[in-house]
C-alpha positions in Angstrom: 213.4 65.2 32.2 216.9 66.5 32.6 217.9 69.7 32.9 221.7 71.2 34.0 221.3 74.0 36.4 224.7 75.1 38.2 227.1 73.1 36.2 225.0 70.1 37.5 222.3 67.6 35.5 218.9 67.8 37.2 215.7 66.0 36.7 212.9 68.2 37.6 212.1 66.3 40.3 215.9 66.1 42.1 216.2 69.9 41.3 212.2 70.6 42.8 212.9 68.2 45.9 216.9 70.0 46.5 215.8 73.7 46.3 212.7 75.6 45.8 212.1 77.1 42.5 211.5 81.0 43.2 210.7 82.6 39.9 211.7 86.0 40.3 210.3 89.4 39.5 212.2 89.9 36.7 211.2 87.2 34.9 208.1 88.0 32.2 204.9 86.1 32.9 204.4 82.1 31.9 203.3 82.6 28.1 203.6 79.0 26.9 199.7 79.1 27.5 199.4 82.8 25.1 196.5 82.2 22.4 197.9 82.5 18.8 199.1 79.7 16.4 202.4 79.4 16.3 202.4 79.3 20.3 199.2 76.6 20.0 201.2 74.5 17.5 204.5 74.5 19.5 202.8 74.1 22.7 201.1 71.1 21.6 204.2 69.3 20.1 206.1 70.1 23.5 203.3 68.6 25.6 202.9 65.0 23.4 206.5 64.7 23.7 206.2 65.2 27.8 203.4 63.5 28.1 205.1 60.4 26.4 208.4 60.2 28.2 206.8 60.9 31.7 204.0 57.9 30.9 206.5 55.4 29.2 209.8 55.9 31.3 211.7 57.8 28.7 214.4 60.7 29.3 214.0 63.7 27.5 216.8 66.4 27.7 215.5 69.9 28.1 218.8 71.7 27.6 220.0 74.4 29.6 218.1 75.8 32.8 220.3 78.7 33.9 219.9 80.3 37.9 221.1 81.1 40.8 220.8 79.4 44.3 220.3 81.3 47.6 220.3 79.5 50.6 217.3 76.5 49.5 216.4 78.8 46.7 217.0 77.9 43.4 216.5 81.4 41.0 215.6 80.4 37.6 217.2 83.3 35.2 216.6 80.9 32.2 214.6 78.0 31.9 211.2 79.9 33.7 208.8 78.5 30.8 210.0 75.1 30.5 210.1 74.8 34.6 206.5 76.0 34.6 205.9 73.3 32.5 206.9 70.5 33.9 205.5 71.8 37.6 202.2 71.3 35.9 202.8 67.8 34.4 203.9 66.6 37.6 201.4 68.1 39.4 198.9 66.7 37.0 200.2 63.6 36.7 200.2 63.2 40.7 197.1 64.4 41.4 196.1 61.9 38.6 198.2 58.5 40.2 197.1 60.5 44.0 200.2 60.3 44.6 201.2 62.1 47.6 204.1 63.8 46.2 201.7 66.5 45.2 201.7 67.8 48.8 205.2 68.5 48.2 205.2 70.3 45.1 202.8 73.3 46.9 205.7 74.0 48.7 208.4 73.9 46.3 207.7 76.3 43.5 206.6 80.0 43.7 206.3 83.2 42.3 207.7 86.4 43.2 205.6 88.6 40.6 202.2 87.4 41.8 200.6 86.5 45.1 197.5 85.7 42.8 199.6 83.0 40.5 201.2 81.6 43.9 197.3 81.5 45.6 196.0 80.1 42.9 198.7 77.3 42.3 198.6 76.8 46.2 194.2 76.0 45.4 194.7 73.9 42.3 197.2 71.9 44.2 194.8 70.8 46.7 191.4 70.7 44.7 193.6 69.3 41.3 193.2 65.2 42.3 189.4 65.5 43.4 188.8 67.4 40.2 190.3 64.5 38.5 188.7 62.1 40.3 185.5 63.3 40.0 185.8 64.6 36.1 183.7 62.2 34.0 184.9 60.6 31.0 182.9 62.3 28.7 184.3 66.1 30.5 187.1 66.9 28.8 187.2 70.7 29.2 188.9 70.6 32.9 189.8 74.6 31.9 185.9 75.1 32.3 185.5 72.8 35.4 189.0 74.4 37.2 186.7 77.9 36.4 183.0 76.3 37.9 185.4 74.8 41.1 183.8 77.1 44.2 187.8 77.7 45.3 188.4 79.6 42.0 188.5 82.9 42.7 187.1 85.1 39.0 190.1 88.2 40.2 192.5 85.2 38.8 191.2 85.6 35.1 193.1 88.4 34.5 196.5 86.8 35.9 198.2 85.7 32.8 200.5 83.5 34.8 197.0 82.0 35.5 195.4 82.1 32.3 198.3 80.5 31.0 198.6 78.0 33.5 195.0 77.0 32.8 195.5 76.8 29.1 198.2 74.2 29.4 196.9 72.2 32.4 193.7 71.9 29.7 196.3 70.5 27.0 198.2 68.1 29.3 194.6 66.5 30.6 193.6 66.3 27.0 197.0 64.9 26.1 197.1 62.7 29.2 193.7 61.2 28.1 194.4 60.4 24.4 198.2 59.0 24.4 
């Protein structure tokens, strides 16, 4: 997935393995996980074309991703939502390979708004490849097994950058599954 940030082309992973993405307080919360249909629809088209170029090699432009860089800081001002996004498919799609690149990404993306969102991306990044591992076939909701997990803390349900997060980790393991 490329993305230009800073006059330079990026794939996620260069830009996420050069800097560390620090989404800053005055960005609004991750919404590509809000409930209505229009989001739903969208969100869903987005994630099938993801899910297809990460599985089958393919580029995929992702147009601008504007910021800033401080030191090894990389400040999205633009680009927040789609960044979000693809943290979570590659963090998905490691834990899901167990590769050990996931170790990495705990590291390399934050949020400045929320010490909730950062805790709770900080737990799924370590319980996220057992949970796989141990999901059976037949359980597709991971949403409702990521909520049953003894490391998920109930005060995150009314993080929307959480909420959110868990809405579209549940579309990319149900995309994941069926491609």
């Amino acid at each position: 997935f490329s993305m230009i940030s800073n006059g330079e082309q990026y794939t996620f992973l260069e830009l996420i393995k050069q800097y560390k993405i620090v989404v800053p307080k005055i960005q609004r919360v991750y919404v590509q996980g809000r409930k209505n249909a229009t989001v739903a629809k969208n969100r869903k088209e987005f994630v099938t074309e993801l899910v297809d170029a990460i599985k089958n090699g393919k580029s995929m432009s992702l147009n601008f991703v504007y910021g800033t860089i401080r030191g090894n800081d990389f400040i999205p001002i633009d680009g927040q939502q789609r960044l979000t996004t693809l943290f979570l498919l590659h963090l998905y799609a490691f834990a899901k390979t167990e590769k050990d690149e996931i170790k990495f990404l705990k590291e390399r993306f934050s949020y400045q708004t929320r010490y909730t969102t950062n805790r709770f991306i900080e737990k799924l990044t370590e319980n996220l490849p057992d949970i796989l591992k141990s999901l059976k076939r037949e359980e597709n909701d991971l949403f409702d097994v990521i909520h049953k997990s003894g490391w998920y803390a109930s005060s995150w349900n009314n993080d929307p950058n959480v909420v959110s997060c868990l809405v579209m980790l549940q579309l990319i393991h149900e995309t994941w599954e069926n491609e």
